[in-house]
N, C-alpha and C positions, 0 to 999 in steps of 0.2 A: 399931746403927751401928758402923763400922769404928775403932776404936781404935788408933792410930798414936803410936809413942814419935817423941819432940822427935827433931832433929838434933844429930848427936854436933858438935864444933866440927874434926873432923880426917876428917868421914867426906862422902865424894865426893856431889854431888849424883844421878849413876845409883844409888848403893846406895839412897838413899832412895829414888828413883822403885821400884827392883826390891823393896824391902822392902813397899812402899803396894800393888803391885799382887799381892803377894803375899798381904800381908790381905785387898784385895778381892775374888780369886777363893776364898780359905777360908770368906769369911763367906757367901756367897753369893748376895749383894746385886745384881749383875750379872746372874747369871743370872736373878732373878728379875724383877726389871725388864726383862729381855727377853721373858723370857716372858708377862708381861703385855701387854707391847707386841704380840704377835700372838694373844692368844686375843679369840677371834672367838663370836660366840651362836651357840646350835647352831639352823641352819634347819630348819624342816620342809620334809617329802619333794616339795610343790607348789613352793614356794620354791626350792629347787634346780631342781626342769627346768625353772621360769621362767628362772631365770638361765642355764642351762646351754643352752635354745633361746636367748636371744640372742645368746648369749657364740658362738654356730654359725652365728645371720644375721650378726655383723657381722665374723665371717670369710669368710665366703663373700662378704659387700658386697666385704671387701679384695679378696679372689682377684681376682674378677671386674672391679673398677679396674685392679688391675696387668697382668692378660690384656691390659684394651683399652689399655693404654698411660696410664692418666689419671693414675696413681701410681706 
């Protein structure tokens, strides 16, 4: 976890904000919580063109609304 010294009694509250967020991008903590937030299981090769034919019908449904006017 990020360890953060007290507030000095003469020191501005942006130094503290710029000092905190300074520790947080050194320890690395951010970043890695990001990067957990987008790691995804790895699909197999069937699973993908599953996805990847619908992800292609239900663009081609849009096209084809917006062509006739419906969307």
């Amino acid at each position: 976890m990020v360890q953060v010294t007290r507030k000095d009694e003469r020191e501005a509250n942006e130094n503290i904000i710029r000092r905190f967020n300074r520790k947080v991008l050194q320890s690395g903590v951010l970043a890695e919580a990001k990067a957990s937030m987008r790691f995804a299981k790895p699909l197999s090769k069937t699973e993908r063109r599953a996805k990847a034919i619908i992800r292609k019908e239900r663009k081609n449904d849009k096209l084809a609304k917006m062509r006739l006017g419906l969307r």
